[in-house]
N, C-alpha and C positions, 0 to 999 in steps of 0.2 A: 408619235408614240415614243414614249422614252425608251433606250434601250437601258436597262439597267442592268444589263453584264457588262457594262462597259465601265462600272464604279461599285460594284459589289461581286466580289468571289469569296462563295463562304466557305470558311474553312473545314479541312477534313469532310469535306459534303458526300460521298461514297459511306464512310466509316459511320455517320452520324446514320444515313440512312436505314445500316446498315442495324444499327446498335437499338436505333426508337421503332422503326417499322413493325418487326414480328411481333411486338406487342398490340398490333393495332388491326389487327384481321376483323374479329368481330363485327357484327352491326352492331352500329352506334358507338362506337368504340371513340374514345376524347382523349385527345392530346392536347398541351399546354406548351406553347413556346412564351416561356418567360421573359427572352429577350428578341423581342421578334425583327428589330432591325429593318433591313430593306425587305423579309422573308425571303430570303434565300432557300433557306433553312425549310420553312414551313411549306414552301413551294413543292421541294422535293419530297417530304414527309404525302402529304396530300397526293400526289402524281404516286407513290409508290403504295400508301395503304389508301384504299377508294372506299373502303368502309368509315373511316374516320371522319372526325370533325376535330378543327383545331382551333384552338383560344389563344389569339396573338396577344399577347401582353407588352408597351411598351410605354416606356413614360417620355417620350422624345412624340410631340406630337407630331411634327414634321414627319419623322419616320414615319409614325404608325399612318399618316394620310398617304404618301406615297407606296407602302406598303401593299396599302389598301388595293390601292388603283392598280400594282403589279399583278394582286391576285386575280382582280378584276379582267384584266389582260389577258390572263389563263384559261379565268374561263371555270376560277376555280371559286367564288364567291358563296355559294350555296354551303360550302364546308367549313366556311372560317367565320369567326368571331372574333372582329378588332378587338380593344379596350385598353383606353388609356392609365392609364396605372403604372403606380412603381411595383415591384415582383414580389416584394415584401407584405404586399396587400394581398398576396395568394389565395389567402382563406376568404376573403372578402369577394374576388371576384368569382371563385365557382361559384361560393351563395347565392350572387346575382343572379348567376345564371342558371340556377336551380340545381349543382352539380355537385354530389359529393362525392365519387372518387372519379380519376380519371386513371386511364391506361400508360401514359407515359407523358413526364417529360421532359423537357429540353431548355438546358442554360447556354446559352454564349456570352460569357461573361466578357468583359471590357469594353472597349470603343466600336461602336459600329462605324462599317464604313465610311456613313455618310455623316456620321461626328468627327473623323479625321478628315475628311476632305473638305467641308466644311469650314472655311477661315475665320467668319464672324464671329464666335466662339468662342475664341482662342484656346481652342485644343492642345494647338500643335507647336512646336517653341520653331517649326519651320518658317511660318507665315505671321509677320505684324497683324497684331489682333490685340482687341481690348480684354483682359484678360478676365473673363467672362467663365466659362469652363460648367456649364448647369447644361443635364441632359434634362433637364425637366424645364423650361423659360420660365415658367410661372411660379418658380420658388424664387425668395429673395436671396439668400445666399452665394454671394460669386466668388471668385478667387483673390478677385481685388479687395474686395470688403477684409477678407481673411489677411492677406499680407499688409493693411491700412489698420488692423483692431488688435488681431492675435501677438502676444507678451513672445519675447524670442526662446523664452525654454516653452511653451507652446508650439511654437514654429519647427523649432529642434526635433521637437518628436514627434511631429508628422513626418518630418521631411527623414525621419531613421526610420519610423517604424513602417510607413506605408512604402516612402520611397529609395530605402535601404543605402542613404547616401550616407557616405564616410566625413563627409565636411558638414552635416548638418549646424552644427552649432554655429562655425564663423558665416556659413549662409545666413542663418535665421540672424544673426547681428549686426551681419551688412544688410540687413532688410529694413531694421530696425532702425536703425546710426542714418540711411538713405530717406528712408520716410519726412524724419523730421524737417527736410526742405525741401524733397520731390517724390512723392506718392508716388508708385509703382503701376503703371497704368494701362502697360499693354505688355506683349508678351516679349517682342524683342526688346525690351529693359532691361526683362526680369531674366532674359536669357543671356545678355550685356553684362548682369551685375555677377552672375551667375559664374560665368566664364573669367570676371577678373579675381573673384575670390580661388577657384579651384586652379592648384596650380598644375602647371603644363605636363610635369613629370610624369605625376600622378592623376593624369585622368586613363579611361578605359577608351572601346569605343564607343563614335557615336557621338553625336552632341553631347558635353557636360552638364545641361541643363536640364537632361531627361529624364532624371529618377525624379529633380522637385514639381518639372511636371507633373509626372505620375500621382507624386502624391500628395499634392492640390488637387486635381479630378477627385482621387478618391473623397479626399475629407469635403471637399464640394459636394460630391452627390451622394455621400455616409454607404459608400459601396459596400465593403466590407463588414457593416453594423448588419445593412440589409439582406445580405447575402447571410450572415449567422440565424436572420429570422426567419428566412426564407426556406433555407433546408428542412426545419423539423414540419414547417407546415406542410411542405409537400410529401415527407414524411407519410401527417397523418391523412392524408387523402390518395395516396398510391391503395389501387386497388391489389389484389396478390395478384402476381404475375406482370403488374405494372412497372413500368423503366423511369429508372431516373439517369439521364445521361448529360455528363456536364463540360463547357472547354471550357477551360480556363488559362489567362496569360501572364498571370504573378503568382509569385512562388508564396504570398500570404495567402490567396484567395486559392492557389491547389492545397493548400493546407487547411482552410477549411472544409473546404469539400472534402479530402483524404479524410481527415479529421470524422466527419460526418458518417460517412461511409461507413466508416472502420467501428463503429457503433454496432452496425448491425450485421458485421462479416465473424466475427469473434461470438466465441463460448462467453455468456455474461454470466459464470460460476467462479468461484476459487480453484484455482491448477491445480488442488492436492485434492480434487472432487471427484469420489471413485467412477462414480453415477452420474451422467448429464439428465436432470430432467429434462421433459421436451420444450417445457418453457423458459429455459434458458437456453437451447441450442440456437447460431445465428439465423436473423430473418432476412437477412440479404443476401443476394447470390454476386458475387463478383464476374462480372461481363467483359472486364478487363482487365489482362494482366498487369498492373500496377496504371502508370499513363501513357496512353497513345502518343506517341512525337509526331511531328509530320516527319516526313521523309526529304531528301534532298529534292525530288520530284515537284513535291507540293512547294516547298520552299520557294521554288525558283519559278513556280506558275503566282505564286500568291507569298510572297514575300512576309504578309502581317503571319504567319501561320508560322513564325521560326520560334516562337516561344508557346506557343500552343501546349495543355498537357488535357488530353482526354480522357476520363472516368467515367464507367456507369455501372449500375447495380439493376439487381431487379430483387422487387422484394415477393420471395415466398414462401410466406404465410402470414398469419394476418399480426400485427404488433402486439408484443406482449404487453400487459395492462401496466407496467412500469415504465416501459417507451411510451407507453402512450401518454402517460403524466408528465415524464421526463420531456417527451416533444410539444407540449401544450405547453408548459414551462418555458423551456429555450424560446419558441416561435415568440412570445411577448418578449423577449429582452430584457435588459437590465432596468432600472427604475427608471426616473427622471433623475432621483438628486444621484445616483453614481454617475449617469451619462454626463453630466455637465448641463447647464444653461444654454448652450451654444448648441447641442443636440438635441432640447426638447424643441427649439426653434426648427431646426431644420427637418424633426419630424413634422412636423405643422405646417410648414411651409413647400417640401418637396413629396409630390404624389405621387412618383413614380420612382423604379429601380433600377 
């Protein structure tokens, strides 16, 4: 029997319990783990609300099969519902399963454990690995292809916008100027070439190669795109009284979420408006004072939990008929001809979030 406390501590696990549970009393009562990982997460949820049933969402099939067999383990199998999927598919998989709203749910946005630990991959700029970086296997899109195709003002602003690096440009040019007579092929290269451009003075801590990781995974698995689609749909399928609670590990992806939020926390009138009608008063309740940090506590049990920011809402009362157009809207995304070429591909090709 595997022990999997022994490669998975999920973060803030008390607080999450804490924040998704009391919406979950009822019979019949559905929760949604979006990013269900090894179910750490959904373990706890389930063992704390016995009325519920929970719909693990994950597009890492690996995960979701050992997942599987953890709950199995528990003993907790009658209340859960795999399904492989990216989280972006939200609206798609209650359908399946004949479900339209559910009582709460639950993001853990970034790397699950068992994608960090994992070498084959090449997640990690610790471990030589082919640089691979797809939570989904069965999209074509990997990180090599990207550094082997993508123009270097391409390169450039992935590696600013997702992965907030200060050298992006002479990066994406030594990517570039390097290709033309040895393609970049696994991850201690690209962490080699990495290190000789950024110079010594000016790095932070921590490996220097860590922000162009970061944001390869993301433009790999269109995290960020799916995560813009993902909030209004879960949006429209929160029952009232239902929880959206979310951890997030980058400062773009708490700002979407903030972003999100803050929709439904705020008067949607003009400030010089004597009279709030009631349909414009907010439909979300703030559950948390701005973002949860971990503590030095957690930090020093679970080390991935130092950049952790926790949010959640609950929404009540039911969406006003302008949210509700406005989140039908957002949930489809931008067209194909804004997304680029490179992005209708990768929606067709990766299933999962």
């Amino acid at each position: 029997m595997t022990d999997f406390s022994q490669i998975h501590k999920p973060v803030l696990l008390q607080e999450c319990v804490d924040l998704v549970t009391p919406a979950l009393h009822a019979l019949d009562s559905v929760a949604v783990d979006c990013t269900l990982g090894l179910a750490g997460h959904t373990i706890a949820f389930l063992k704390a609300a016995t009325n519920a049933t929970v719909i693990g969402i994950d597009r890492d099939e690996e995960a979701l099969e050992k997942a599987t067999a953890r709950i199995a383990q528990e003993g907790l199998s009658a209340r859960f519902i795999p399904v492989h999927a990216a989280f972006d598919q939200f609206d798609e998989v209650l359908r399946a399963q004949g479900v339209s709203q559910v009582q709460a749910v639950f993001m853990d946005l970034g790397l699950s454990s068992l994608q960090i630990d994992e070498r084959e991959r090449g997640f990690s700029y610790a471990h030589d690995a082919p640089l691979d970086m797809r939570m989904d296997t069965s999209q074509s899109l990997t990180a090599r292809e990207i550094l082997a195709t993508y123009d270097a003002d391409r390169l450039a602003h992935i590696f600013k916008e997702y992965g907030e690096e200060r050298f992006s440009r002479p990066i994406a040019k030594r990517i570039v100027q390097q290709r033309q007579t040895s393609p970049l092929e696994t991850s201690s290269q690209l962490t080699a070439l990495v290190d000789a451009v950024i110079p010594a003075a000016k790095r932070g801590g921590g490996n220097p190669a860590k922000r162009v990781f970061q944001a390869l995974r993301i433009e790999v698995n269109g995290e960020l795109d799916k995560l813009r689609r993902t909030l209004p749909q879960i949006g429209l399928h929160l029952a009232v009284g239902g929880r959206l609670v979310v951890e997030s590990y980058h400062s773009l992806e708490d700002r979407t979420v903030k972003n999100f939020m803050a929709q439904g926390l705020r008067v949607d009138a003009p400030a010089d408006m004597p009279v709030i009608p009631p349909d414009m008063q907010p439909f979300f309740k703030a559950l948390t004072k701005g973002a949860v940090k971990a503590d030095a506590d957690e930090i020093a049990y679970n080390p991935r939990s130092a950049s952790v920011r926790l949010r959640a809402v609950e929404l009540t009362r039911p969406l006003p008929q302008r949210w509700l157009h406005t989140f039908e809207l957002e949930s489809q995304g931008p067209d194909d001809g804004a997304r680029g070429a490179h992005s209708h591909r990768r929606r067709t090709h990766a299933r999962r979030g």
